[in-house]
ZAROFI-982179 format. One record per atom (N, C-alpha, C): residue in one letter; y negated, z negated, x. Coordinates in steps of 0.02 Angstrom, whole numbers, plus 50000, padded with zeros to 5 digits. Each point is the difference from the previous one (the first is absolute). Layout:
<rs>
AYZX...
</rs>
This chain:
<rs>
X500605000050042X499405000049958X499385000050044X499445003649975X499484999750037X499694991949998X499655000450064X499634993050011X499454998649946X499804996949940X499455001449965X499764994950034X498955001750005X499774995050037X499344999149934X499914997749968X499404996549939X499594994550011X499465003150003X499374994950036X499774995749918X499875004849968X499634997049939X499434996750038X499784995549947X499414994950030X500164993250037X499784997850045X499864993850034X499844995149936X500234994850005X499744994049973X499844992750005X499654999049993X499494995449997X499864993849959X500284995850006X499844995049932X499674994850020X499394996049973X499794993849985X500184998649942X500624993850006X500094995249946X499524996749967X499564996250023X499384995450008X499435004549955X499935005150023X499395004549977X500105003249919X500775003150016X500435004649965X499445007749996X499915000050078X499835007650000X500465002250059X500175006449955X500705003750058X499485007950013X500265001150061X499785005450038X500815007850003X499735005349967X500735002449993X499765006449931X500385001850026X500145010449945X499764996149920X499765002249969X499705001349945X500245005649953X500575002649934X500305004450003X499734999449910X499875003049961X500144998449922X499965007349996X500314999949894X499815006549967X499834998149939X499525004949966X500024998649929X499885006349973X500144997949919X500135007149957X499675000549944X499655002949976X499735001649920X500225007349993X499935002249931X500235005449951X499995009250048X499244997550049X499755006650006X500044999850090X500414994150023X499744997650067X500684995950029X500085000850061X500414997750028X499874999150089X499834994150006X499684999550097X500384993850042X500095002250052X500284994950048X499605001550078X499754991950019X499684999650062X500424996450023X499825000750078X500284991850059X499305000350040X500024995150017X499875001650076X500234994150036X500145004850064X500354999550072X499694995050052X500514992550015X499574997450040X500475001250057X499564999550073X500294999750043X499764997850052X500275001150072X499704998150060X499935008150055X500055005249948X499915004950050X499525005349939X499805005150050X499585004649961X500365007149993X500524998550033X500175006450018X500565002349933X499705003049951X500185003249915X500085005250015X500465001249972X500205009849970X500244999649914X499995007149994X500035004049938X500445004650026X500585002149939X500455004450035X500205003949914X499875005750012X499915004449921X500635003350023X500405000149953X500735004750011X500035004849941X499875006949990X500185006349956X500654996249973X500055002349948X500605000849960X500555005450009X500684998250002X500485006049998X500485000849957X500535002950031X500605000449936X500364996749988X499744994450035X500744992349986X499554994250004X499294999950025X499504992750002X499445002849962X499734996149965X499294997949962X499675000650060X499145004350001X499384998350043X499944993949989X499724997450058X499734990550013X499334999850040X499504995850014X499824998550039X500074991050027X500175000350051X500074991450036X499514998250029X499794991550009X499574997650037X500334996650036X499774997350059X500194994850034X499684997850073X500504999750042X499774998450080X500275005750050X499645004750025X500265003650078X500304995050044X500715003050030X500544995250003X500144995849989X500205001249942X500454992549934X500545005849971X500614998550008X500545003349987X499995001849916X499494995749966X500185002549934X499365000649971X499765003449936X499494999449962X499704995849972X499574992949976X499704997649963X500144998849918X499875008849980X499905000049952X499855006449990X500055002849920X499755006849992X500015001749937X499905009149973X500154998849948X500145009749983X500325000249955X500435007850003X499615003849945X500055005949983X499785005649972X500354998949932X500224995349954X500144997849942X499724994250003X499674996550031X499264995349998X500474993250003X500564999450047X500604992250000X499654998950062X499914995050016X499264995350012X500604993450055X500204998850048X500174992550042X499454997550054X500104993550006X499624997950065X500344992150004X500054996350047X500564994450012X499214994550033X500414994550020X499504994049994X500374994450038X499774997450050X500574995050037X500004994549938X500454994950017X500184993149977X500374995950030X499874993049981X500344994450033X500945002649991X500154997850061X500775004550009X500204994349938X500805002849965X500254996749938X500935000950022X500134995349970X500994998250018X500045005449956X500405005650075X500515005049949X500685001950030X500485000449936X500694997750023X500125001649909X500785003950033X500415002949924X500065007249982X499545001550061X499775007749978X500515006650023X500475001349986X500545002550007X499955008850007X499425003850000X499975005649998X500075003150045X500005007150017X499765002750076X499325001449992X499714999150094X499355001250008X500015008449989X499205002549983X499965007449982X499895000350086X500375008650004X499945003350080X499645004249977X499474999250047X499405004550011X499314998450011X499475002549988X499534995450003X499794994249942X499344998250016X499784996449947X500304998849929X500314998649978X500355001549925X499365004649927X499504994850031X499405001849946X499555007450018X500315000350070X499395007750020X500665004849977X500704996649964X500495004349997X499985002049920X499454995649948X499915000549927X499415003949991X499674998950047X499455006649973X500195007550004X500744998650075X500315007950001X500345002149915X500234995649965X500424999649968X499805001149912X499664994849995X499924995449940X499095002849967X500054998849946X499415002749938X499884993649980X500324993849971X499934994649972X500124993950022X499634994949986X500284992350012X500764998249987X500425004349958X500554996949986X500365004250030X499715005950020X500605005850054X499724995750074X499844996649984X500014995850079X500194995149974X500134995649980X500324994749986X500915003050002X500005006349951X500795000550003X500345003750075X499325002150039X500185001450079X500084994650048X499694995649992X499934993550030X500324994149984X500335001549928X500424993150010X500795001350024X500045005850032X500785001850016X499904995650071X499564999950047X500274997550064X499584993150008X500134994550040X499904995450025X499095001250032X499664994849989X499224999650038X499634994450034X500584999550072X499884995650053X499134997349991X499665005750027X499294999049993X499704996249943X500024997749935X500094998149973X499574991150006X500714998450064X499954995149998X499384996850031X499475005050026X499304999050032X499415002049961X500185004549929X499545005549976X500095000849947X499565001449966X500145002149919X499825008649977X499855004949969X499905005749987X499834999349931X499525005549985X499745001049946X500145006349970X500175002549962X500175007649967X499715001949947X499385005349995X499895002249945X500075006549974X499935003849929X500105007549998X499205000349945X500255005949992X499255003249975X500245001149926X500364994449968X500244999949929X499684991949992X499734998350052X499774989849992X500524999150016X500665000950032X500334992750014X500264998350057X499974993950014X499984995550061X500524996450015X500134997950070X500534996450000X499864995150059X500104996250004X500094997450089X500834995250025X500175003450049X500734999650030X499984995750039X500354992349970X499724993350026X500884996350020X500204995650040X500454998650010X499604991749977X500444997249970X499854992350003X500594996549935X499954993350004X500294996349968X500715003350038X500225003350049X500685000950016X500005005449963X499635005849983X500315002549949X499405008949992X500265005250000X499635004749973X499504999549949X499335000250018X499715001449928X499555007749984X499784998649935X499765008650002X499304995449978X499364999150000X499554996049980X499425007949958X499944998549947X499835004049964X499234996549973X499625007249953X499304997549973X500064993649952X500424998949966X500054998149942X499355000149954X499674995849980X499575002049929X499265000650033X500165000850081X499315001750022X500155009550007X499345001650006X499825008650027X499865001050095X500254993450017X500125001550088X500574995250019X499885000050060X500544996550040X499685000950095X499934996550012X499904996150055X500404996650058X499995002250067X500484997250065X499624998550058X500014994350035X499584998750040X500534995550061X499994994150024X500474998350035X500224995449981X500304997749945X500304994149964X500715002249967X500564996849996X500565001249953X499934999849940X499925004549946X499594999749947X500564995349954X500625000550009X500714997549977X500024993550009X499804997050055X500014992850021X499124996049972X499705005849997X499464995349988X499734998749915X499584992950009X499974999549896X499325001850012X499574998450042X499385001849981X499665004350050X500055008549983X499705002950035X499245000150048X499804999049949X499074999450014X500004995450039X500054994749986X500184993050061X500245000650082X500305005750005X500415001050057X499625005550039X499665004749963X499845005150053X499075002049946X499454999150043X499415001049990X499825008349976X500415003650048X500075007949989X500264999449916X500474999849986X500314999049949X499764999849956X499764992949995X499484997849927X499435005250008X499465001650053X499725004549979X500105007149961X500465005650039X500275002349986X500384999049894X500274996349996X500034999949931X499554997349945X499784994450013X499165001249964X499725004449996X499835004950046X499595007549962X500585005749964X500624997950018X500395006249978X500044997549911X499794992650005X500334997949942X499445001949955X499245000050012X499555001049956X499645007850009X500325004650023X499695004750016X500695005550000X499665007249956X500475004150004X500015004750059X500495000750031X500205004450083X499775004249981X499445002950075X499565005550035X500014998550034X499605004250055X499885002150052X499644996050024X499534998949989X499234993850013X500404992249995X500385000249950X500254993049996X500565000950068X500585003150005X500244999050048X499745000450088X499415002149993X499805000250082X499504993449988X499874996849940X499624992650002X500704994950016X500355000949998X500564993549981X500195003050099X500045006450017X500145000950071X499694994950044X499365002449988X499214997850027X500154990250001X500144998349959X500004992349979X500444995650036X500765004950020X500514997550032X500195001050044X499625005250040X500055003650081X499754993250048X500525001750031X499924992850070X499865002450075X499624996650013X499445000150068X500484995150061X499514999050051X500444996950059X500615003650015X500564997550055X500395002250048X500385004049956X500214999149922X500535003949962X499205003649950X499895004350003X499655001749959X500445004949940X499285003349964X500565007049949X499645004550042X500615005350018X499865005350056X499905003749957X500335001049957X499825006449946X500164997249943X499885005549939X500074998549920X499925006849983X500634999749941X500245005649960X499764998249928X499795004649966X500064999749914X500355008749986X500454998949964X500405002849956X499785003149935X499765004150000X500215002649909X500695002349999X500294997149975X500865002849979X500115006649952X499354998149943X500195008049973X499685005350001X499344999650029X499655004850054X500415001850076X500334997050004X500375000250053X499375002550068X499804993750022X499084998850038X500154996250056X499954998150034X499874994850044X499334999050035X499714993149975X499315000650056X500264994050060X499715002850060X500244995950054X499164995050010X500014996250051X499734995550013X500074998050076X499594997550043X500024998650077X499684994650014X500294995850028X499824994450017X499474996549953X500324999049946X499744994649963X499195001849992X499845007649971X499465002350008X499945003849930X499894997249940X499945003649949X499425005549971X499554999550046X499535004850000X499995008650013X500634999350033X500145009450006X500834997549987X500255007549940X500765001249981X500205005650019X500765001350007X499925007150022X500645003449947X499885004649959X500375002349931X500565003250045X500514997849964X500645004650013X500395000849942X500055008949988X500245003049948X500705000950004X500494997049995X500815001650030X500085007749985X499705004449935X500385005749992X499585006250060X499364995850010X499525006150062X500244998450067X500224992550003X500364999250078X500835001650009X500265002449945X500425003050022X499905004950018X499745003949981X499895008749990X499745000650088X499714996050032X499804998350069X500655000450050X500654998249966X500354997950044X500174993450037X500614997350027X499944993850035X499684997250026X499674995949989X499224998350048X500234992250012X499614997150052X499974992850025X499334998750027X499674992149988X499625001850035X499764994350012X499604999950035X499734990950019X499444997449953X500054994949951X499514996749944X499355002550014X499714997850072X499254997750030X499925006150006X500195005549995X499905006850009X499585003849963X500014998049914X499875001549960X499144999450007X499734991350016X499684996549986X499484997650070X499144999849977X499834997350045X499964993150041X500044998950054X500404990750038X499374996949989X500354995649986X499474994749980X499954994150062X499364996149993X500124996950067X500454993749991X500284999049948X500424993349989X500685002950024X500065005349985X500635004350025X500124999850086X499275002750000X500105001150098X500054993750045X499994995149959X499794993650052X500584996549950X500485001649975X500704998249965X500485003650078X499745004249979X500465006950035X500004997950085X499454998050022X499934997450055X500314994650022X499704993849969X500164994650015X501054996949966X499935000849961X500504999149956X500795002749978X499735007250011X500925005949985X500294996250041X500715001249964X500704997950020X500185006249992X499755006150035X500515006649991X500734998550066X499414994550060X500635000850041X500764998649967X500064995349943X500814995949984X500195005449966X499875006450007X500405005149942X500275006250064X500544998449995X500755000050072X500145006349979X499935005449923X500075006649999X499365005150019X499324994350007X499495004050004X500125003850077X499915008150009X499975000750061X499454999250033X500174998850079X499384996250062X499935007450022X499404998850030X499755007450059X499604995350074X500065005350027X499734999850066X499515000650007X499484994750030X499225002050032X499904997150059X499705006850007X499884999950092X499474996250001X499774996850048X499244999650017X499905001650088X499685004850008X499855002850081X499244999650004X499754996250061X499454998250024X499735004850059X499915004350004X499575004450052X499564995650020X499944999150049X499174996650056X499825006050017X499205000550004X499735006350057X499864996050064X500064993849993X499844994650069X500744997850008X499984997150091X500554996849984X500044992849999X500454996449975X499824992149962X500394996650051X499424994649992X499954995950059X500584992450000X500075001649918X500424993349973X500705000650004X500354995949999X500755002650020X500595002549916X499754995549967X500185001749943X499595003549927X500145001949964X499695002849932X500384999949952X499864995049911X500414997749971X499685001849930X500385003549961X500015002449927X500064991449953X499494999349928X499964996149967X499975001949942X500074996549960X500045003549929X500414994749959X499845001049916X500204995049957X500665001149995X500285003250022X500935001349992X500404996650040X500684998049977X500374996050061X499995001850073X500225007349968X500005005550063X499605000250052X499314997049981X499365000050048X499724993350012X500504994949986X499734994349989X499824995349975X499715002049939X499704996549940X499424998150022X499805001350048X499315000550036X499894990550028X500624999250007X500204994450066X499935004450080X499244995050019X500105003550094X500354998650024X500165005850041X499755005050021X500135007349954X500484997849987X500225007049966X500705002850023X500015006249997X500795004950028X499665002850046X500464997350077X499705005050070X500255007149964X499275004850043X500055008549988X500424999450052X500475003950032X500465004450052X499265004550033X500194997450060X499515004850040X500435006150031X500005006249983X500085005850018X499675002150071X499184999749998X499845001650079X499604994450011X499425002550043X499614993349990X499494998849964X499675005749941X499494999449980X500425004649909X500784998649982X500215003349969X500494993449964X499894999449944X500424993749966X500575003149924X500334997549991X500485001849947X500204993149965X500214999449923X500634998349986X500055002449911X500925000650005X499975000349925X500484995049990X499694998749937X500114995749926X500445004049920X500354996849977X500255001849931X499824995949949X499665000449954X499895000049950X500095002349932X500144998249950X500155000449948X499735004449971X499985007649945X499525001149970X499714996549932X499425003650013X499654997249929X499464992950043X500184999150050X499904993150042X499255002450020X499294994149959X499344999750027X500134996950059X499535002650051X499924995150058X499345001050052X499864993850038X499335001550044X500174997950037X499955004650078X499934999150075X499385000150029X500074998150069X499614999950043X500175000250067X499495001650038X500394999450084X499594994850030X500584994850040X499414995350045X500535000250062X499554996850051X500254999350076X500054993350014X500305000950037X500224990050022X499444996250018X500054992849951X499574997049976X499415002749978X499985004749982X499165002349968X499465002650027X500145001550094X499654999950050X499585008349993X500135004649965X499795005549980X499925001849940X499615004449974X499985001249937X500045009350029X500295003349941X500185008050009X499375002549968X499765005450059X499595004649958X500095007449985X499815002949941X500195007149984X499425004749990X499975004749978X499465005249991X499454994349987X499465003650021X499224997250012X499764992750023X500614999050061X500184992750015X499924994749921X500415002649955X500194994549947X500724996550014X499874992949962X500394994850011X500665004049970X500545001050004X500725002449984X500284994449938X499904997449971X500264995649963X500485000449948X500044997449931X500634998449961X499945005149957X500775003349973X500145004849972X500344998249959X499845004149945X500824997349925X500235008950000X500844999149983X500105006649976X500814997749963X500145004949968X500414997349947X500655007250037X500644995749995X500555002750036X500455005449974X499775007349990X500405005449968X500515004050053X499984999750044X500575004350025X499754998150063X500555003250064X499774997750063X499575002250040X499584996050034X499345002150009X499814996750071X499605005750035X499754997050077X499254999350002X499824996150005X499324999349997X499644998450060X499555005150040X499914998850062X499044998549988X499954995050053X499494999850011X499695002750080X499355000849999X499704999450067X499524997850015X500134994550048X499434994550048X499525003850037X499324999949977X499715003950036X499854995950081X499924991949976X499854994650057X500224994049980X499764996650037X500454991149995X499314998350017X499694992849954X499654996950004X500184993249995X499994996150065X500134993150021X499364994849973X500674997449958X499334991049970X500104997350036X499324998150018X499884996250057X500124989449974
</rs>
């Protein structure tokens, strides 16, 4: 069986407070309308979108999730069936006698498949759902109906609207718990407006807006759903001021496409100084690394014995002195490379042992700190026009 690897959301709980930090997932339905949002918390920025054409044996889809994360997030198919999953406190599971499904994701395997909440329910209750025991899932179709795929009490459940017009998943066992609102802050908000207000568009990017989380796990992105427009508006970093429309039946007609969230959208500076200080793209072990050079040309030759690369990356230090000795090639000629992650912000600099020089470049200017963001492998040469000794 393939390795499935499911990030879902990080979580976060204050008991004390009873505010939890964590994925945000609901849907709701009236006569003429049918919508489902999340949004995505995390500790990295690094989002994709992955639109798959339709063929003669799979339903068109488009997926969200993480560039290298073995599986999708969440998504939603060209008959408007709508998933997205949600961590939770792990729960005792034992009894479960099925086989695991081979292949990928089970759920990126119902949008290949399935039109309805209950053609996923009757796809999904044939095999066993390890994951489960960390996560919950939400399922909707573009007929209103909902489901969420909850393991608790020891026992399968199917957790349905009942005499409400939504349904709601956030990071709590909805099975084990009596009082929702009490347990998760997202939550109660989130159903207070669904409860007095009929689902749109405006209402669902207000209830986004209300429950998007800031600091080290923020919401990297946010989806809203029309299920029977079959629509998606995306969202970037917790920035509801620009959306970006996606038509499933015009992005097929495009072809397979993928693409990176922030792509869409202009960076915001809460983003770049997230992106900086903060990504965890390094802990994602499928993301691929590249190579960067850094080569120092002198037009003088340097008087110091060493020359040492700095920068906010492990790789360079974390900008603990001195830094990573350059490899001296001649005597006025320095090298070294580094691997890095893509998608990976980062800022260097060059200094010399203990600080005794500062580098100068065109129009004797100071050479100083650089950011550049890590797409493929790259040599980046500079040239010293002189060395200027602090005295």
């Amino acid at each position: 069986m393939r390795k499935t690897l499911i990030l879902f959301c990080i979580i976060l709980l204050s008991g004390f407070l009873h505010i939890s930090f964590g994925c945000t997932i609901f849907t709701a339905s009236s006569n003429s309308t049918v919508l489902a949002g999340n949004n995505e918390d995390m500790c990295t920025t690094n989002t994709v979108i992955h639109i798959i054409p339709p063929s003669d044996t799979k339903f068109g889809r488009i997926f969200w999730g993480f560039k290298g994360d073995g599986n999708y997030q969440g998504g939603m198919n060209e008959h408007g069936l709508f998933f997205d999953g949600a961590s939770t406190p792990a729960v005792e599971m034992s009894g479960w006698n099925l086989p695991e499904y081979q292949g990928r994701y089970i759920f990126e395997t119902v949008l290949e498949k399935c039109k309805t909440v209950e053609e996923a329910i009757e796809f999904v209750q044939k095999y066993s759902q390890p994951y489960l025991k960390f996560s919950h899932i939400l399922v909707a179709d573009a007929k209103g109906g909902a489901v969420v795929f909850e393991w608790g009490n020891n026992r399968m459940n199917y957790i349905r609207k009942g005499d409400d017009n939504f349904l709601i998943a956030t990071n709590f066992n909805l099975t084990e718990t009596f009082h929702p609102e009490k347990e998760c802050n997202r939550y109660a908000t989130a159903k207070k407006m669904l409860s007095e207000n009929e689902p749109s568009v405006s209402l669902f990017e207000e209830i986004l807006s209300l429950t998007h989380a800031e600091g080290k796990f923020p919401t990297v992105y946010s989806n809203l759903c029309d299920l029977k427009k079959r629509k998606m508006y995306l969202y970037n970093f917790h920035n509801f001021s620009f959306r970006k429309a996606f038509d499933l039946q015009n992005e097929f007609e495009k072809g397979e496409k993928k693409y990176l969230v922030r792509s869409f959208f202009p960076q915001t500076n809460a983003e770049l100084i997230f992106r900086y200080m903060s990504d965890c793209v390094d802990n994602f072990e499928d993301l691929p690394s590249h190579s960067i050079t850094f080569k120092v040309n002198a037009k003088k030759p340097f008087e110091n014995s060493k020359l040492y690369l700095q920068g906010n990356a492990r790789e360079l230090g974390d900008w603990d002195e001195p830094g990573v000795e350059m490899e001296k090639q001649t005597g006025s000629v320095f090298q070294k490379t580094i691997s890095l992650k893509e998608g990976k912000l980062f800022a260097y600099t060059f200094a010399t042992e203990k600080g005794e020089c500062v580098l100068l470049g065109l129009n004797n200017q100071k050479i100083g700190e650089e950011v550049m963001e890590v797409k493929s492998d790259t040599t980046i040469v500079v040239d010293v026009l002189d060395w200027k000794r602090i005295k």
